[in-house]
C-alpha positions in Angstrom: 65.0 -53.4 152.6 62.0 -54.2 150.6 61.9 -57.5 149.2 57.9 -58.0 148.3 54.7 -55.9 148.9 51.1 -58.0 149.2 48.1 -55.5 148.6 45.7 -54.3 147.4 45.8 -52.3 144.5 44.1 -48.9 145.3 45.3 -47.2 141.8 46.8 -48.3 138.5 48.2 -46.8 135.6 50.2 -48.2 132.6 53.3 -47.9 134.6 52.4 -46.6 138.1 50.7 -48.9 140.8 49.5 -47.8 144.4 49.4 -50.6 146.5 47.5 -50.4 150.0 49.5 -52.4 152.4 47.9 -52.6 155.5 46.4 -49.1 155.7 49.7 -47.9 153.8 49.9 -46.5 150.3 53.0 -48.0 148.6 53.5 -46.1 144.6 55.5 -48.1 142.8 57.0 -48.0 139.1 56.0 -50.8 136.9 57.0 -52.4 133.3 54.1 -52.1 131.4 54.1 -56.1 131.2 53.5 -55.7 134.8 51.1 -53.6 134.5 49.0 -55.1 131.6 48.9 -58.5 133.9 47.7 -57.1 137.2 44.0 -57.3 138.2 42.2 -53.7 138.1 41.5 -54.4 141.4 41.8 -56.9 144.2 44.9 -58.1 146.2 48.2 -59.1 144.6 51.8 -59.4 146.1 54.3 -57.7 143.8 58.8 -58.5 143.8 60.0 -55.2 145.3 63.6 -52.8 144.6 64.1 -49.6 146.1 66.5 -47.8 144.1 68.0 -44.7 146.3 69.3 -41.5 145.0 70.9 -39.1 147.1 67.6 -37.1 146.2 65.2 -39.6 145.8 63.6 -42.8 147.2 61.8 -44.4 143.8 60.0 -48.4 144.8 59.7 -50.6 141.2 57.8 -53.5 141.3 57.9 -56.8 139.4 55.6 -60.2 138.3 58.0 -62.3 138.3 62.0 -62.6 139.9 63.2 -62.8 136.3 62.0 -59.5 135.7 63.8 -58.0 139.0 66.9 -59.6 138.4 67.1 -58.1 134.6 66.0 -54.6 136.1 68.8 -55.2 138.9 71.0 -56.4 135.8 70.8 -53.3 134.2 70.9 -50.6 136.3 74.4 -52.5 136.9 75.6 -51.4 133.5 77.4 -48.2 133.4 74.9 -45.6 131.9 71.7 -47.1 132.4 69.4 -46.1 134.8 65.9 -47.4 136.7 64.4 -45.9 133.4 65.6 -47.0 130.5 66.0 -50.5 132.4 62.0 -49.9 132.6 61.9 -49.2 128.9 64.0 -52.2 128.2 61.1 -55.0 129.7 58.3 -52.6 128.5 59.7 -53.2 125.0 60.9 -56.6 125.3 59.8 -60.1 127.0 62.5 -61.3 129.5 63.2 -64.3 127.4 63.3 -62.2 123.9 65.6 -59.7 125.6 68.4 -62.2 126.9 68.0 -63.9 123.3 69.3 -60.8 121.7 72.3 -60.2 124.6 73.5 -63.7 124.1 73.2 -63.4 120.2 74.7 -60.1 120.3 71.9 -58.4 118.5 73.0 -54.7 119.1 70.7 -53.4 116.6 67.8 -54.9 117.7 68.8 -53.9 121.6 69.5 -50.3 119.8 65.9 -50.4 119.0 64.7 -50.0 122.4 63.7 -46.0 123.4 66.7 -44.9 125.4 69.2 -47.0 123.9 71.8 -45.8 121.5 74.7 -48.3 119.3 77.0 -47.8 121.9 74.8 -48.9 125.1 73.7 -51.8 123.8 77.1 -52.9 122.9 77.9 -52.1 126.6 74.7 -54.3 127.9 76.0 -57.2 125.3 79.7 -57.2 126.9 78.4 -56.4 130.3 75.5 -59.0 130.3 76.6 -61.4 127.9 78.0 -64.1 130.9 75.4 -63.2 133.3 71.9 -62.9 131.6 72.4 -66.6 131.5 70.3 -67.0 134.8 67.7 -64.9 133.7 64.6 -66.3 131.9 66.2 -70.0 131.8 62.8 -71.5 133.2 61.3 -69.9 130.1 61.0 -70.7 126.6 61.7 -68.2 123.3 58.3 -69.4 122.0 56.4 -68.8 125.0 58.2 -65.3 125.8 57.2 -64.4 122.0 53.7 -65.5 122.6 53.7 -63.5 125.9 54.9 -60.2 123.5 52.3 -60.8 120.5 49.2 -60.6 123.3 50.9 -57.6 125.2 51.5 -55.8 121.9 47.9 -56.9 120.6 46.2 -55.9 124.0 47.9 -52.2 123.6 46.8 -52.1 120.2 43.3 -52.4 121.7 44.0 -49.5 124.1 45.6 -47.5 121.8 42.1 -47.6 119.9 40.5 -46.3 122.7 39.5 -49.6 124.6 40.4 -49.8 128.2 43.1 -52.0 129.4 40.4 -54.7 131.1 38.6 -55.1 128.1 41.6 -55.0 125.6 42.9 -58.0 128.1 39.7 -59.9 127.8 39.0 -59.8 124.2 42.7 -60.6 123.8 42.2 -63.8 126.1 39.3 -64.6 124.3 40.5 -64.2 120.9 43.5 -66.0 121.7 41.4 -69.2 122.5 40.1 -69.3 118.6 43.3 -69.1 116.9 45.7 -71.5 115.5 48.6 -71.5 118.2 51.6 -71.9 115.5 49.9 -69.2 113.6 49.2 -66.5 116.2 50.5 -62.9 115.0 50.2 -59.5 116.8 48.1 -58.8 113.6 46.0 -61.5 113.8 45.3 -61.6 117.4 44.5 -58.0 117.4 41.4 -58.7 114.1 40.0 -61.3 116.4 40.2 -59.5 119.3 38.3 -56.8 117.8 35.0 -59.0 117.6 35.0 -59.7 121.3 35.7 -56.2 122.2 
């Protein structure tokens, strides 16, 4: 039914996103990596899935059609629904994730908030064939790199910076380090002197 919404974004939260499409207010559920890379303002076009309940109509939107297709993965698996699905890119880059399903890392799946030993052995047999065509464009290193600034950024936030100026120093600070030697550690001390 919905495929993609172009907007602009009237409202945003860490995981919530009101998009004004045409005079028409679209809320939508977001990963936080979603989240952390959208413009506080300004028009963007976000990957769409309605997920229907007999009770409830929820919209999720997506960066990138990786992203969807893990989310759609997911909520495919017996036991998981739209939020721990949520939880699952939140916590993990789409390259990372599919790195542990094809490894069959349940304890670092396990990890994840929502996910106990036995669902994460269910996503690994589940997922294990398909998650192939998920994240292929992308590379470990750079979906690691992608994780390390997200996880530095929130660091920021989580200090009390907000989410724009976490972003910026992050950028910034990213631009003065080594690139084989970047750590969420390190980013986040360098970060701290363009914040």
């Amino acid at each position: 039914m919905f495929d993609r919404l172009t907007g602009i974004i009237v409202e945003l939260s860490i995981t919530e996103i009101v998009l004004d499409v045409n005079g028409v207010g679209y809320s939508l559920t977001v990963p936080i990596s979603t989240s952390n890379a959208l413009p506080s303002g300004g028009e963007v076009t976000l990957l769409a899935h309605l997920h229907v309940r007999e009770d409830q109509l929820r919209l999720f939107g997506f960066l990138t059609e990786d992203e969807r297709k893990l989310f759609r993965m997911l909520i495919g698996v017996s036991g998981i629904g739209p939020s721990i699905a949520l939880a699952v890119l939140s916590g993990s880059s789409v390259p990372q994730f599919r790195s542990s399903v094809e490894c069959g890392d349940c304890a670092g799946i396990s990890k994840i908030k929502g996910i106990g030993k036995k669902t994460a052995e269910r996503i690994i047999v589940d997922l294990r064939t398909s998650i192939q065509a998920v994240g292929a464009g992308e590379t470990p290193a750079a979906g690691a790199k992608e994780q390390i600034c997200l996880d530095a950024a929130l660091a920021l936030q989580s200090l009390g910076y907000t989410r724009n100026s976490a972003r910026s120093a992050v950028e910034k600070a990213l631009k003065t380090l080594d690139p084989d030697s970047v750590s969420t550690e390190n980013l986040v001390r360098a970060a701290l002197k363009f914040a």
